[in-house]
DSSP file (Angstrom, degrees, kcal/mol; ACC not computed):
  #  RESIDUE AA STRUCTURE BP1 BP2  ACC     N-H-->O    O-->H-N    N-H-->O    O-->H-N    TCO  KAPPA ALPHA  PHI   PSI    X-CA   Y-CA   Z-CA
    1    1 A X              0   0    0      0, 0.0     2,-0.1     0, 0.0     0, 0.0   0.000 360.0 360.0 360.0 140.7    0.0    0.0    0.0
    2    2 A X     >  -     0   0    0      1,-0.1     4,-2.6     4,-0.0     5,-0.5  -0.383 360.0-123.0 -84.1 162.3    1.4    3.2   -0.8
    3    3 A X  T  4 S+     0   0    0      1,-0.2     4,-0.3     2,-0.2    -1,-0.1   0.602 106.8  57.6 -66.8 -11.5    2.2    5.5    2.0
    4    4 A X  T  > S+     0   0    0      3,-0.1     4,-2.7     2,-0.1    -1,-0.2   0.875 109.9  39.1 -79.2 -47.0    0.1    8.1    0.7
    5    5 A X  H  > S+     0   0    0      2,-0.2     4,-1.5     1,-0.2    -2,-0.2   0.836 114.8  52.3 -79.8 -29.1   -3.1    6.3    0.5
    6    6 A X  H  X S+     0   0    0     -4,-2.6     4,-2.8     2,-0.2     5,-0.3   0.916 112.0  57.9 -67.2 -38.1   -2.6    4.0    4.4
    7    7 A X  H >> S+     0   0    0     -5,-0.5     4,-1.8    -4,-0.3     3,-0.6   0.982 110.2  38.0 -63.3 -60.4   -1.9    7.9    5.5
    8    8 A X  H >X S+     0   0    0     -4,-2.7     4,-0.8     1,-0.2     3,-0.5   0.783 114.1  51.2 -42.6 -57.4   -5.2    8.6    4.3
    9    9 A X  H 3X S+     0   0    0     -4,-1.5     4,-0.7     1,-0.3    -1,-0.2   0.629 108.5  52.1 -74.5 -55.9   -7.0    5.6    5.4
   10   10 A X  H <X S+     0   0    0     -4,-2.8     4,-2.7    -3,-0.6    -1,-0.3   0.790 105.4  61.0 -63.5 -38.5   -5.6    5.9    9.1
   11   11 A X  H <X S+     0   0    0     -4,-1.8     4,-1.1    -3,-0.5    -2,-0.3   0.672 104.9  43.3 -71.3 -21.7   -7.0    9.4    9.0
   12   12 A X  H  X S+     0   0    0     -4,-0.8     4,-2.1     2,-0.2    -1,-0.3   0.762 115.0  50.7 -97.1 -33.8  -10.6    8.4    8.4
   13   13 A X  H >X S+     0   0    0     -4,-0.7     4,-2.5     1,-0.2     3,-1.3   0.983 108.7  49.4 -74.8 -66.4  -10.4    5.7   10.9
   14   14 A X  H >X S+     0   0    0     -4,-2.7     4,-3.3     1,-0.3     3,-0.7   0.900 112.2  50.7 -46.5 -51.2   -9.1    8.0   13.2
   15   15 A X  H 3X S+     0   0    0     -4,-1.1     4,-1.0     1,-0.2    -1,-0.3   0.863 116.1  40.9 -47.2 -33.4  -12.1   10.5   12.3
   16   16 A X  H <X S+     0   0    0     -4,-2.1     4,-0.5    -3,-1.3    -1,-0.2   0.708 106.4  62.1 -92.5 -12.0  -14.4    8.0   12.8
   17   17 A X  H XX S+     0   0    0     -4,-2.5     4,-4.4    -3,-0.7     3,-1.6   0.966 115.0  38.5 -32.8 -73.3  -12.5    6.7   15.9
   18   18 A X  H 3X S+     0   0    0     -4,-3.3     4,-1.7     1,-0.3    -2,-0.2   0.722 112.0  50.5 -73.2 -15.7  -13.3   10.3   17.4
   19   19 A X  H 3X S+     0   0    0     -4,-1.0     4,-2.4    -5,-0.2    -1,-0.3   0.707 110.7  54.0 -87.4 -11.1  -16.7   11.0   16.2
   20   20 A X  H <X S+     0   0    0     -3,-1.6     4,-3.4    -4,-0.5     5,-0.4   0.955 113.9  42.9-100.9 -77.5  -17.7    7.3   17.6
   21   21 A X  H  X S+     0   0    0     -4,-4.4     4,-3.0     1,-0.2     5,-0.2   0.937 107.1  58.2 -36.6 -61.1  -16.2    8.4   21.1
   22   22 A X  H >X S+     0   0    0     -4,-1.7     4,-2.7    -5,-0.2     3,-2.5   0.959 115.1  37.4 -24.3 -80.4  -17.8   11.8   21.0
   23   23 A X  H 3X S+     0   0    0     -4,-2.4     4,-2.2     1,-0.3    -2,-0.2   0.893 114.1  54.2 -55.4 -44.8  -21.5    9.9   20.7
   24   24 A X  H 3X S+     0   0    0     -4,-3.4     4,-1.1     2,-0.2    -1,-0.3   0.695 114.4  40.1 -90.8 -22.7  -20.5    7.2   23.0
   25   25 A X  H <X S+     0   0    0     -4,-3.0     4,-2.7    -3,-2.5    -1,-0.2   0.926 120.2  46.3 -76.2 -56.5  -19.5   10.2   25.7
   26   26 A X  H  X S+     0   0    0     -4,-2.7     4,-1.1    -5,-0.2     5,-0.3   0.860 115.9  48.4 -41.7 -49.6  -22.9   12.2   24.5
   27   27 A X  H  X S+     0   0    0     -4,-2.2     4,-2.1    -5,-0.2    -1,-0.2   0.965 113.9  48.9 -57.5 -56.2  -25.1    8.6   24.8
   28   28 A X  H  X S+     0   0    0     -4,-1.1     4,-1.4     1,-0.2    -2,-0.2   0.603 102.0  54.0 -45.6 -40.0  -23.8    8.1   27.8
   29   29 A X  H  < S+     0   0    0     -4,-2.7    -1,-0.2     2,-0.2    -2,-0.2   0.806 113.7  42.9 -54.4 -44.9  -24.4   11.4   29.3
   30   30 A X  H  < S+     0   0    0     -4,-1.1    -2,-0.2     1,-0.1    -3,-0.1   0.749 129.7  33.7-100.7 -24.4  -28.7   11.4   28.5
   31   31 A X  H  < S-     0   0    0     -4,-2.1    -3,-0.2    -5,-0.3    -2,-0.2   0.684  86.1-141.2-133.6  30.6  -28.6    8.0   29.5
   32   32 A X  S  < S+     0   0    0     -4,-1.4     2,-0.2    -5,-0.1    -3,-0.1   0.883  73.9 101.2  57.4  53.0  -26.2    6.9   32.3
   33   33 A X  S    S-     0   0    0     -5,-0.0    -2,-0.1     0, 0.0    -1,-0.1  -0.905  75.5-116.5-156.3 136.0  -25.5    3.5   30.4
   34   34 A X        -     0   0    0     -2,-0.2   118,-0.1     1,-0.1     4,-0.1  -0.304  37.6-105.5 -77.5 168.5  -22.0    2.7   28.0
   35   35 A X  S >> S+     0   0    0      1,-0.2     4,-2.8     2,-0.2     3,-1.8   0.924 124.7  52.3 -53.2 -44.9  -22.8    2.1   24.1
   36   36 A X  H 3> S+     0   0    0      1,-0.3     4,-2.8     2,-0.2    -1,-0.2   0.829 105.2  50.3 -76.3 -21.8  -22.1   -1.8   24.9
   37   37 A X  H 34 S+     0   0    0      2,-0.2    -1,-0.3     3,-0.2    -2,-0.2   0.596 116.9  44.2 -71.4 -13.7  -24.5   -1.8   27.8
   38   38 A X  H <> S+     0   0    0     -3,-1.8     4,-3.8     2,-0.2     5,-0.3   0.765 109.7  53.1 -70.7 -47.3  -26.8   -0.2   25.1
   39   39 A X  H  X S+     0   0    0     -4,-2.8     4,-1.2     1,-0.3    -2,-0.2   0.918 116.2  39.8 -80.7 -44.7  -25.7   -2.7   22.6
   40   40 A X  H  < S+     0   0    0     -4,-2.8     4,-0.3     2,-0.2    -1,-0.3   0.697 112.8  56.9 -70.0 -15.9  -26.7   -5.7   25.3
   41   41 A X  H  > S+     0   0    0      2,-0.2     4,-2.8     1,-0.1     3,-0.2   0.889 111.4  36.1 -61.1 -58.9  -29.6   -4.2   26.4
   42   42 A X  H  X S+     0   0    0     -4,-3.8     4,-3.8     1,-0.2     5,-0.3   0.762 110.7  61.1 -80.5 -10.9  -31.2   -3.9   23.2
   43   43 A X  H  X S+     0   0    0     -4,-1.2     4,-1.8    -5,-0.3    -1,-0.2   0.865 113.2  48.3 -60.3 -33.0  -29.5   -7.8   21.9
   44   44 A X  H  > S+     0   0    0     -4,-0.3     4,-1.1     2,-0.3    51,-0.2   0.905 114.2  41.3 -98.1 -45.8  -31.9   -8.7   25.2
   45   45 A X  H >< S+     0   0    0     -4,-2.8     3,-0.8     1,-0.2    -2,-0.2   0.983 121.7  41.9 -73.5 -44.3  -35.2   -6.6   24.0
   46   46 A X  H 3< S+     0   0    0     -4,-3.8    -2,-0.3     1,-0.2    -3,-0.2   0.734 122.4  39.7 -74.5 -10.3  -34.8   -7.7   20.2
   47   47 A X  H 3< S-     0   0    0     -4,-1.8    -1,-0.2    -5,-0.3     2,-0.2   0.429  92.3-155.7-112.7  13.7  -34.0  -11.1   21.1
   48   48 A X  S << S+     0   0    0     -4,-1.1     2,-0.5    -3,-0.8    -1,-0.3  -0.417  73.2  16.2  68.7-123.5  -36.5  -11.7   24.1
   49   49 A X  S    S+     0   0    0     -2,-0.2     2,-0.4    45,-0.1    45,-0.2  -0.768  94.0 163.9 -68.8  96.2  -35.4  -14.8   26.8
   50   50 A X  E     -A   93   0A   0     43,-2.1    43,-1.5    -2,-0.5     5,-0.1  -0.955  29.7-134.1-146.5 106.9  -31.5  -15.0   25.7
   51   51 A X  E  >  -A   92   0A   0     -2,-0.4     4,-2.1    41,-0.2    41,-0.1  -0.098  29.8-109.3 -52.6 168.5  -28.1  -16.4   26.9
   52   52 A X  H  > S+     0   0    0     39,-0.8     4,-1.2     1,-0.2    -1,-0.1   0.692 116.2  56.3 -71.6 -23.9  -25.3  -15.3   27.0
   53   53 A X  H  > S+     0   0    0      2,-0.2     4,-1.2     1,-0.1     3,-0.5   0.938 118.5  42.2 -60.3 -54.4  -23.7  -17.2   24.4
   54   54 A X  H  > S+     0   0    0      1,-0.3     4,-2.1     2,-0.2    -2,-0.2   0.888 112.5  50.2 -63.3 -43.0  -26.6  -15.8   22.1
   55   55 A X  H  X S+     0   0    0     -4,-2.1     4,-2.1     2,-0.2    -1,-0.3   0.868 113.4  55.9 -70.1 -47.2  -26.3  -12.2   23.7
   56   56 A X  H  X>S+     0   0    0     -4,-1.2     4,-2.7    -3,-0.5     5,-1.1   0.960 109.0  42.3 -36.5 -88.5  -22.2  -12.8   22.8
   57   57 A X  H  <5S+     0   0    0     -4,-1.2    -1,-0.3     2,-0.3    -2,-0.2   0.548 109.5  51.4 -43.5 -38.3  -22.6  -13.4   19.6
   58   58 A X  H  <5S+     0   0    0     -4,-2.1    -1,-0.2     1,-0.1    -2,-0.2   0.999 121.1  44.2 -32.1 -72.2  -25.4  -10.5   18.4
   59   59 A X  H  <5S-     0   0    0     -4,-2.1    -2,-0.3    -3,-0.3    -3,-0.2   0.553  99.5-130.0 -81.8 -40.6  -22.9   -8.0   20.3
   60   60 A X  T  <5 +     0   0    0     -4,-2.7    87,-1.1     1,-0.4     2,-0.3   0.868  67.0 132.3  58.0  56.7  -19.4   -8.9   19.2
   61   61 A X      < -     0   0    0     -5,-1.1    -1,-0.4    85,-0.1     2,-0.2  -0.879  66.7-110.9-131.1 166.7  -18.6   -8.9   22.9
   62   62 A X     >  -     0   0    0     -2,-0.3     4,-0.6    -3,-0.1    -3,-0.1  -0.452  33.6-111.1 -86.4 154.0  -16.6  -11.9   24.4
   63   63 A X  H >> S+     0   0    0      2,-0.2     3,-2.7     1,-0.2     4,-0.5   0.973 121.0  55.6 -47.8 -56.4  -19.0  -14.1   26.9
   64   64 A X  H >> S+     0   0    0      1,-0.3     4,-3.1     2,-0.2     3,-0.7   0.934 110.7  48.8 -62.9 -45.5  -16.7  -12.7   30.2
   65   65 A X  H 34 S+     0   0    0      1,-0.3    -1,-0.3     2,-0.2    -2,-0.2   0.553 109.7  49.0 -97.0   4.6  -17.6   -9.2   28.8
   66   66 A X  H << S+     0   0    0     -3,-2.7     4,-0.3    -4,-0.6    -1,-0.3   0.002 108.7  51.3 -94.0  22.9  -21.4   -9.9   28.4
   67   67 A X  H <X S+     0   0    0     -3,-0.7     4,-2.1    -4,-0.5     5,-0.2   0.707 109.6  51.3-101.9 -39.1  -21.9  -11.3   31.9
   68   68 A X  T  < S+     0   0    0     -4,-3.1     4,-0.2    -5,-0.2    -3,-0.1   0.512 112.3  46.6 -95.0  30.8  -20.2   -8.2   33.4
   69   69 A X  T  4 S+     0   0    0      2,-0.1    -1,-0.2   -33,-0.1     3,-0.1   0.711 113.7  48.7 -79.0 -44.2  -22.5   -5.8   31.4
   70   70 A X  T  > S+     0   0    0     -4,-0.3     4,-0.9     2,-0.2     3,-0.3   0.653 101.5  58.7 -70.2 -22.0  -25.2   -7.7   32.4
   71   71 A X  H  X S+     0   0    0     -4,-2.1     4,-1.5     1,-0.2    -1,-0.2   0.645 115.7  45.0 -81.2  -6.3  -24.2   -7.9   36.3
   72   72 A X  H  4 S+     0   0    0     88,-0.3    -2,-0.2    -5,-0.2     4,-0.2   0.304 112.3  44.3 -85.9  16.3  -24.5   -4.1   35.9
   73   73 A X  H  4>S+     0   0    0     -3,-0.3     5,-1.3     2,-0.1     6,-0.9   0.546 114.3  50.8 -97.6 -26.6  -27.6   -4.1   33.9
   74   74 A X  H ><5S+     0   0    0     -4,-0.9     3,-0.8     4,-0.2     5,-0.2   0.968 107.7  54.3 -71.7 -82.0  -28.8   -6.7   36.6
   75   75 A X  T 3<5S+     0   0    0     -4,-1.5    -2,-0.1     1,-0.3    -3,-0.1   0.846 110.6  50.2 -27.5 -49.8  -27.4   -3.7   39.4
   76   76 A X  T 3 5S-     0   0    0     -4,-0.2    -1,-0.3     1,-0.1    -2,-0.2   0.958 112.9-119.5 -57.5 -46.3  -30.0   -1.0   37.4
   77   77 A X  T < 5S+     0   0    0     -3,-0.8    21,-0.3    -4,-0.5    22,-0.2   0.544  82.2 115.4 109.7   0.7  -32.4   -2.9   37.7
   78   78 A X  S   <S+     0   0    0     -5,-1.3    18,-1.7    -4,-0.2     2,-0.3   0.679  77.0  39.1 -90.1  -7.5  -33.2   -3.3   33.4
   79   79 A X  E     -B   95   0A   0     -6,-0.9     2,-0.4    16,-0.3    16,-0.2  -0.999  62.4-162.4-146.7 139.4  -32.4   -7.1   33.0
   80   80 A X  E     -B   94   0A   0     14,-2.8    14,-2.0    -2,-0.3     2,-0.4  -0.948  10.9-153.1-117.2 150.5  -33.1   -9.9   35.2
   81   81 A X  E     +B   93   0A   0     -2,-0.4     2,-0.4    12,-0.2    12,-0.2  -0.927  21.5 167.9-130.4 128.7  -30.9  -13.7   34.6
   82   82 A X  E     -B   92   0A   0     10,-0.9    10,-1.6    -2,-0.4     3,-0.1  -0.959  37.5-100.6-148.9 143.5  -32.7  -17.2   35.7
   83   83 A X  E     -B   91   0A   0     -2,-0.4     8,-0.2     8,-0.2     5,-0.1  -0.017  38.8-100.5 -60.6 144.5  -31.8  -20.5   35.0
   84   84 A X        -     0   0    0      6,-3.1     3,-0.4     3,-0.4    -1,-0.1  -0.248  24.2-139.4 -63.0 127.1  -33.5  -22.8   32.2
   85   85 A X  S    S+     0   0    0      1,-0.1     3,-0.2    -3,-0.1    -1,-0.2   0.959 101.3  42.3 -40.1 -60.7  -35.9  -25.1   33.6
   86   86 A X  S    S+     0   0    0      1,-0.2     2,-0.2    -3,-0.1    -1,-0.1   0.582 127.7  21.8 -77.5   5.6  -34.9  -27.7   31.4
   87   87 A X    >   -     0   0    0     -3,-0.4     3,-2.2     3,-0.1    -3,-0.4  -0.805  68.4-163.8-165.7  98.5  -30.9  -27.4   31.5
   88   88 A X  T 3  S+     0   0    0      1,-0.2    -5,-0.1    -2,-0.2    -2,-0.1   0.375  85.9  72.6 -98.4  41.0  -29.8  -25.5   34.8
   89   89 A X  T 3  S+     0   0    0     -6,-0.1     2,-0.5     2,-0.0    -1,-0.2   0.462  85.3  83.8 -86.2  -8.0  -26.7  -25.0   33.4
   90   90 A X    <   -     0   0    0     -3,-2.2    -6,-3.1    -6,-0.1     2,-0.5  -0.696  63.4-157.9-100.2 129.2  -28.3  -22.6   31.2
   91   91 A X  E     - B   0  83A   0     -2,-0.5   -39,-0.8    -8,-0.2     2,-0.3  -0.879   2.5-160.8-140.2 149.9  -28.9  -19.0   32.1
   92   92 A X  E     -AB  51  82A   0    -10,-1.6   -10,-0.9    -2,-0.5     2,-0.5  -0.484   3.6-156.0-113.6 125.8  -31.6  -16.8   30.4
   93   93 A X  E     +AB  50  81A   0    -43,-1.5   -43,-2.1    -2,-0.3     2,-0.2  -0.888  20.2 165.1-107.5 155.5  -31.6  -12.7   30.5
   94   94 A X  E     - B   0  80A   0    -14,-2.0   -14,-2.8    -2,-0.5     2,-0.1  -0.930  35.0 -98.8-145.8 171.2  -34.9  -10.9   30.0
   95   95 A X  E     - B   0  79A   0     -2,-0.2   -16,-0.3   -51,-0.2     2,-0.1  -0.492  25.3-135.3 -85.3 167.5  -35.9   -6.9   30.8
   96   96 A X     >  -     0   0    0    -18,-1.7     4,-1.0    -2,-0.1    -1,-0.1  -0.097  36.8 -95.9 -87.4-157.1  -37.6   -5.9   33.5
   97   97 A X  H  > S+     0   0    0      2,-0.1     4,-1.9     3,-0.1    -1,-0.1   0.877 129.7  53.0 -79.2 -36.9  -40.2   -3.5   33.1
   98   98 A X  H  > S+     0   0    0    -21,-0.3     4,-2.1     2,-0.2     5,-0.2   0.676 110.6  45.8 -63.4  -4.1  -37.8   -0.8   33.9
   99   99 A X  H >> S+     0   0    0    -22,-0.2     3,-1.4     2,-0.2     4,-0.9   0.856 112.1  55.3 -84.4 -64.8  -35.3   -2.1   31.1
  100  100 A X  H 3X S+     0   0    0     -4,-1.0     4,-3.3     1,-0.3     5,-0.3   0.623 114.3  39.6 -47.1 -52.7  -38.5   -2.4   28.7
  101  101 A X  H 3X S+     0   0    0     -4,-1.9     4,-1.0     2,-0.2    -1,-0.3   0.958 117.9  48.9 -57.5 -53.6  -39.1    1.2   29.5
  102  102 A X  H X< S+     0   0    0     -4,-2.1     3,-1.5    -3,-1.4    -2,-0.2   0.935 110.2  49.9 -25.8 -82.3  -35.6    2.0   29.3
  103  103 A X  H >< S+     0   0    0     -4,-0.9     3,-1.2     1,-0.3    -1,-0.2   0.877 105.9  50.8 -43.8 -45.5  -34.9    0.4   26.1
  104  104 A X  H 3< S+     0   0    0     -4,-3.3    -1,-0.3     1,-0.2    -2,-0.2   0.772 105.5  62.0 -79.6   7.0  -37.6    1.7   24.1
  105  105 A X  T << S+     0   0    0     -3,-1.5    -1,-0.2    -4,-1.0     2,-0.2   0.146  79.8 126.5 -99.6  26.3  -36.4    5.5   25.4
  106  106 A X    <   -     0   0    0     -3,-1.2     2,-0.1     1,-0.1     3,-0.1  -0.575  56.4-140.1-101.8 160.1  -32.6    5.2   23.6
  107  107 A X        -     0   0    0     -2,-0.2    -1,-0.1     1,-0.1    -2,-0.0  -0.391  44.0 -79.8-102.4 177.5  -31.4    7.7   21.4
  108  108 A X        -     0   0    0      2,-0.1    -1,-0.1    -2,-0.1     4,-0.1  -0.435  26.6-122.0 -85.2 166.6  -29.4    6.0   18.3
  109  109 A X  S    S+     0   0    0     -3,-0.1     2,-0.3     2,-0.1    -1,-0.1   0.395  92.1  65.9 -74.5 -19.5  -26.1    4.9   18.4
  110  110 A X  S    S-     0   0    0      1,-0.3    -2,-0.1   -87,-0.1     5,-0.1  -0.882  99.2 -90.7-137.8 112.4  -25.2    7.1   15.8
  111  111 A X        -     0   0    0     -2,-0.3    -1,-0.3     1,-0.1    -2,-0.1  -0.060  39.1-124.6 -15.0 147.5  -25.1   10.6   15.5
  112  112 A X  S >> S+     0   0    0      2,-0.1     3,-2.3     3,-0.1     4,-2.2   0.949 113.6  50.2 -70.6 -42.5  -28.7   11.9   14.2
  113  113 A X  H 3> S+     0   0    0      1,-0.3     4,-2.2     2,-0.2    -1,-0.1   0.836 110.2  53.1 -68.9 -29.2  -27.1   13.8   11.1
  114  114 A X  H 34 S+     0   0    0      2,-0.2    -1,-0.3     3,-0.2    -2,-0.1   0.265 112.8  39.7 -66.3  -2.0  -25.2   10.4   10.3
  115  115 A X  H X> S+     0   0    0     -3,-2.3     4,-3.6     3,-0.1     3,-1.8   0.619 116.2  55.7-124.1 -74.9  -28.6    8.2   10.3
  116  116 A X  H 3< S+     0   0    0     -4,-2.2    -2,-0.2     1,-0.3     5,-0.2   0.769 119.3  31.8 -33.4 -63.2  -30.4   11.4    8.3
  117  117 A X  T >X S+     0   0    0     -4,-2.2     4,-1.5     1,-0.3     3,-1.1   0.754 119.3  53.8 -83.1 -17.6  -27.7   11.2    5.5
  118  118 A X  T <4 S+     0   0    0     -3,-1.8    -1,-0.3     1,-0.3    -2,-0.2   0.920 105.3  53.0 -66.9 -57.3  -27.3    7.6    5.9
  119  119 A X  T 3< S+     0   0    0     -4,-3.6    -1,-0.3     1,-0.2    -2,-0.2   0.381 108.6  53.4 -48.4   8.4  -31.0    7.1    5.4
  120  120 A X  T <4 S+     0   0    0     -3,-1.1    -2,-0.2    -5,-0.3    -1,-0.2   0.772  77.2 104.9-116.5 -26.2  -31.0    9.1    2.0
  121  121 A X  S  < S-     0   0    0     -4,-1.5     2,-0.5    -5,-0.2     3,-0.1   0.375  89.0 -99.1 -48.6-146.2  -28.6    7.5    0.5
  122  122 A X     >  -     0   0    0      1,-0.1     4,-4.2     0, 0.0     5,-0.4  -0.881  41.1-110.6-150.0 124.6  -30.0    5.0   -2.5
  123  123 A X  H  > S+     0   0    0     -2,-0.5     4,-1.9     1,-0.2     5,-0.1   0.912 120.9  60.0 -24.7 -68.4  -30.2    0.9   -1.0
  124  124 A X  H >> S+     0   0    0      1,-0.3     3,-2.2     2,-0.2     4,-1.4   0.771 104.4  42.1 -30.9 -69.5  -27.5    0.2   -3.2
  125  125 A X  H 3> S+     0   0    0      1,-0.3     4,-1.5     2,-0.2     5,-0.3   0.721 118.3  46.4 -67.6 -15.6  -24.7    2.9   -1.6
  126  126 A X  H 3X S+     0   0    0     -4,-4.2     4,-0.5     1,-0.2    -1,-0.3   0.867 105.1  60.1-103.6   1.9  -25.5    2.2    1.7
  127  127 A X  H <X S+     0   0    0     -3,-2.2     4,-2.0    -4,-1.9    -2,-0.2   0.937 112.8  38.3 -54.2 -72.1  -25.4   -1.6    0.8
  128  128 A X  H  X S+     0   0    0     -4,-1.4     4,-2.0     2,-0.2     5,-0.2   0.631 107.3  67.0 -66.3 -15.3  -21.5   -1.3   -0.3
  129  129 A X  H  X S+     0   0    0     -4,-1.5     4,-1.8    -5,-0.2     5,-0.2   0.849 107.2  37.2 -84.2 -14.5  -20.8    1.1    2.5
  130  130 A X  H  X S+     0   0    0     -4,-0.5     4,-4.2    -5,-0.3    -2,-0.2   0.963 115.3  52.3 -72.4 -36.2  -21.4   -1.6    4.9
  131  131 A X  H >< S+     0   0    0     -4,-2.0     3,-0.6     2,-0.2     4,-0.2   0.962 112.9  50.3 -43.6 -51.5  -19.7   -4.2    2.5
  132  132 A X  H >X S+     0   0    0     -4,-2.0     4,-2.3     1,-0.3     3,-2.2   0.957 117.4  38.1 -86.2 -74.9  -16.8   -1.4    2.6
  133  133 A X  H 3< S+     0   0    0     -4,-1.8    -1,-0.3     1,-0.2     5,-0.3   0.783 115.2  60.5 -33.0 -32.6  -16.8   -1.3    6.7
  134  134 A X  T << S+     0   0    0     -4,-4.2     3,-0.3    -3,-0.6    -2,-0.3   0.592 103.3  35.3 -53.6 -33.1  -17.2   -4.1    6.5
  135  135 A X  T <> S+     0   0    0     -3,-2.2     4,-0.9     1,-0.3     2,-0.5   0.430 115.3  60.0-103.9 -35.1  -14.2   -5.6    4.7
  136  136 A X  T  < S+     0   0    0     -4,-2.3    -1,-0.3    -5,-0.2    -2,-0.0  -0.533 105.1  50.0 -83.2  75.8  -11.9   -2.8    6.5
  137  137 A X  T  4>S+     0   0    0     -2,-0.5     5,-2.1    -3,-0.3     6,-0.2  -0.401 115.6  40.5 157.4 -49.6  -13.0   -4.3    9.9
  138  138 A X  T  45S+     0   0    0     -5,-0.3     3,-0.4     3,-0.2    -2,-0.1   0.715 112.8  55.1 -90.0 -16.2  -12.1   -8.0    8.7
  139  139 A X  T  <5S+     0   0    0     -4,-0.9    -3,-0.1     1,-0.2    -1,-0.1   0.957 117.9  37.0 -81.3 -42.4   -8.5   -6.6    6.8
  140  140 A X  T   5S-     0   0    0      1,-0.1    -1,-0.2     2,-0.0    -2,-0.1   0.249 125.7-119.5 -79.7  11.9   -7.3   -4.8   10.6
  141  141 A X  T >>5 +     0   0    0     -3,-0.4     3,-1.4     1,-0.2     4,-0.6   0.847  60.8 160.2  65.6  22.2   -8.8   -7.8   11.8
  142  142 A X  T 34< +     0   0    0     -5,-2.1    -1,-0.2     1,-0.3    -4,-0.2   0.215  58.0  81.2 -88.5  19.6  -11.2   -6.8   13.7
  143  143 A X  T 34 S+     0   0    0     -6,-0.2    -1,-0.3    -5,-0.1    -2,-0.1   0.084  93.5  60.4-102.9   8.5  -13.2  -10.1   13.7
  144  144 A X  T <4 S+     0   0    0     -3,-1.4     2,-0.3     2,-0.0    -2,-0.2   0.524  93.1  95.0-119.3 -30.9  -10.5  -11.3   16.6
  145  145 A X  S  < S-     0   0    0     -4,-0.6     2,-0.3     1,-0.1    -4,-0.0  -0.652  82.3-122.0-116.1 163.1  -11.3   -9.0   18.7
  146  146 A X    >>  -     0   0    0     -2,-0.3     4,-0.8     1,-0.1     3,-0.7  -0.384  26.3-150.7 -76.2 114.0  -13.4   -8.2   21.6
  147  147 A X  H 3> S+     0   0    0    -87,-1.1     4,-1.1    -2,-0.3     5,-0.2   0.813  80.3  84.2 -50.3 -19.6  -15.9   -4.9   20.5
  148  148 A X  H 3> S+     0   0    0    -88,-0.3     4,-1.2     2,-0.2    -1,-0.2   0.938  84.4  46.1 -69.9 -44.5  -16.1   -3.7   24.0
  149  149 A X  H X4 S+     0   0    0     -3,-0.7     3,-1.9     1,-0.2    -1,-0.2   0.929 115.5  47.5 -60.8 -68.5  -12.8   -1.5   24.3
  150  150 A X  H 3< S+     0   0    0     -4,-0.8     3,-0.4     1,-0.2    -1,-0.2   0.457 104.6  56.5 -59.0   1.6  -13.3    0.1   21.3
  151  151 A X  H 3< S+     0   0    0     -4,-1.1    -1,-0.2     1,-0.4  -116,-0.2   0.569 111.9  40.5-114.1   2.8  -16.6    1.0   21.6
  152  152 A X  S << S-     0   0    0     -3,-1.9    -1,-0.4    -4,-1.2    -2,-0.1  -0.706  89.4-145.4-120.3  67.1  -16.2    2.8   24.7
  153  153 A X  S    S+     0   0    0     -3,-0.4    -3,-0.1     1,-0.2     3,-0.1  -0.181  75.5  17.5 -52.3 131.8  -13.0    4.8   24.4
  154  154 A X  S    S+     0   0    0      1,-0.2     2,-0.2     0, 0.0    -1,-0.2   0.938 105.9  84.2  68.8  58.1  -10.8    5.4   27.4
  155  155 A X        -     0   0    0     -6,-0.0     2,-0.3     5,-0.0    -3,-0.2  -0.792  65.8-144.4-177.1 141.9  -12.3    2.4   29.9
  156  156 A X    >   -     0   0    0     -2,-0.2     3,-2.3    -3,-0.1    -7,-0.1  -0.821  38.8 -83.1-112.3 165.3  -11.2   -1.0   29.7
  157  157 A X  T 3  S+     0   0    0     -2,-0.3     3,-0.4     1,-0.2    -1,-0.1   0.348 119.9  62.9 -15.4 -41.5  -13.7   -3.9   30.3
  158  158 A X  T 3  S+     0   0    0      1,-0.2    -1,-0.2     2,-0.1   -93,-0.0   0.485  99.8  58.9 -82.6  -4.4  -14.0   -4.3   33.7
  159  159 A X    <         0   0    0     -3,-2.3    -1,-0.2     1,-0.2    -2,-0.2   0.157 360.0 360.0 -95.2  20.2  -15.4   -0.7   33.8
  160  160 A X              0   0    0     -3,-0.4   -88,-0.3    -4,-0.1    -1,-0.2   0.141 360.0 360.0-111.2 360.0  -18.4   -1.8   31.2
C-alpha cells in the first residue's frame, strides 16, 4: 500500500474513531448506560429470553464481557438472569419492566445527522458502504477482537 493512500486511510479511521467516542460520551451522558451496555440491552429486547452465548454473539462482545454488562444491567435494575428449567446450566436474561421502558427511550447509536444522511442515501450505496466497513474491519482484523474497548474509548472492560 502506498504510504500516501494508508496515511489517508488511518486518517478516516481516526475520524471516525473520534466521532464514535464523541457519541458514546454524549449517549452516555442522557442515559447513564456505555454504548455496549446499550448494545446488550437492546440484543436482550430484540431477542426476548436470551443467553449469554446468544447475547455474545449479536454484540461482538466476548462471553466474560457480556456477563459483566449484564451484572450491571442486573445492578440498574433493566435485565433480570434465571436458570432454564430444562438445562440449569443454562442461564436466560430478560428486561424488567424498567429495562423495557428504558430500552424503548434510547437515542441511536449514531449521531442523528449520520442516520439522516445515511437514510438518504440509494439501497445500493449504503449496501457497499457496509460491505466497505465491513471488509476494512475484517482486513485490521477486527473479527479477533473483543468490541467492547473500542466501543467505549478510554475504559477497559471491567469498567463496562
Amino acid at each position: 500500500m502506498e504510504a500516501l493512500q494508508a496515511s489517508h486511510v488511518v486518517k478516516a479511521i481516526r475520524r471516525i474513531v473520534r466521532a464514535i467516542d464523541l457519541r458514546s460520551r454524549e449517549v452516555s451522558r442522557l442515559t447513564g448506560l456505555t454504548i455496549p451496555q446499550i448494545v446488550v440491552l437492546q440484543g436482550v429486547r430484540d431477542m426476548g429470553e436470551v443467553t449469554t452465548k446468544a447475547l455474545s454473539e449479536n454484540s461482538d462482545l466476548s462471553s466474560a464481557t457480556v456477563v459483566t454488562i449484564l451484572d450491571k444491567l442486573e445492578e440498574k435494575s433493566l435485565v433480570e438472569r434465571y436458570r432454564s428449567t430444562s438445562d440449569r446450566r443454562i442461564v436466560h436474561a430478560r428486561l424488567t419492566e424498567e429495562g423495557r421502558r428504558v430500552a424503548s427511550d434510547l437515542p441511536g447509536l449514531l449521531h442523528e445527522d449520520f442516520e439522516k444522511k445515511f437514510d438518504s442515501l440509494p439501497e445500493g450505496e449504503r449496501e457497499r458502504l457496509v460491505e466497505a466497513m465491513e471488509k476494512i474491519a475484517e482486513m485490521m482484523n477486527a473479527h479477533k477482537l473483543d468490541a467492547a474497548p473500542i466501543l467505549v474509548t478510554g475504559t477497559y472492560p471491567s469498567e463496562h
